[in-house]
C-alpha positions as CSV (number, residue, x, y, z in Angstrom):
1,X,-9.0,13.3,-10.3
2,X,-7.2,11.0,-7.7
3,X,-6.2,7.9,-8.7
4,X,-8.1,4.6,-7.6
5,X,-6.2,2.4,-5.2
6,X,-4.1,-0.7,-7.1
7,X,-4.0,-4.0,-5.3
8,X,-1.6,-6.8,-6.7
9,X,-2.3,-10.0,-6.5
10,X,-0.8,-13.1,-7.7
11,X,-3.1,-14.4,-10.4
12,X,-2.8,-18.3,-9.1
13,X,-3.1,-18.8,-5.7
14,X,-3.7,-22.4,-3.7
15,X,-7.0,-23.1,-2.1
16,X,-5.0,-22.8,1.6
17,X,-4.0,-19.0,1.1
18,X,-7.3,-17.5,-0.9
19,X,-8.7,-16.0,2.3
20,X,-5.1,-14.8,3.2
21,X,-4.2,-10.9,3.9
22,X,-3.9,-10.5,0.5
23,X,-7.3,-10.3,-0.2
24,X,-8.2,-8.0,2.9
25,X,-8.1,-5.0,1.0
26,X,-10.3,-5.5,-1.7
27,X,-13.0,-7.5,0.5
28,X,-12.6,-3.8,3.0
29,X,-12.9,-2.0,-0.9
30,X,-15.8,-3.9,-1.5
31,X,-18.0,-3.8,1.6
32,X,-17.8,0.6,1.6
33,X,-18.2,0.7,-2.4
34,X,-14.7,2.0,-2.9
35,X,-13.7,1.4,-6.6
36,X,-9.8,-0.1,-7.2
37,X,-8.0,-1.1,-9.7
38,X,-6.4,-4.9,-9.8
39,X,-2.9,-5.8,-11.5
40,X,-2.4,-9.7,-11.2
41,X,1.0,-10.8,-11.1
42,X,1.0,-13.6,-13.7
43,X,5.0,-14.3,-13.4
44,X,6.6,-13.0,-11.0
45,X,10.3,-13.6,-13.0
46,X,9.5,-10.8,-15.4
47,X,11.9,-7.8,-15.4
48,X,8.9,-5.7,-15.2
49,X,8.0,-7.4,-12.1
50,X,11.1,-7.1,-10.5
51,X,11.0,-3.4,-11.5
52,X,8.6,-2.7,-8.5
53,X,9.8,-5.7,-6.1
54,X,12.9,-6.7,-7.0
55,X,13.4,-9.5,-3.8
56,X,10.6,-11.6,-5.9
């Protein structure tokens, strides 16, 4: 079995970004019935975070 596309967003986001390019995906997800799986970044200054971006 494949595995389901993972988008990561950051958990708190302020009102002026919510509708950002960030959310693009899983709206485009959404609207064809494709499932996906979500991992929100709660703190970005965790070494497990910095394990997949390590520039923040």
């Amino acid at each position: 079995m494949a595995a389901l596309p993972r988008t990561t967003p950051f958990a708190g986001v302020p009102d002026f970004a919510q509708d950002s390019c960030g959310t693009c995906a899983r709206t485009a997800f959404e609207e064809v019935g494709q499932p996906y799986e979500v991992d929100l970044i709660r703190d970005s200054k965790t070494a497990g975070h910095r394990r997949l971006q390590p520039f923040g």
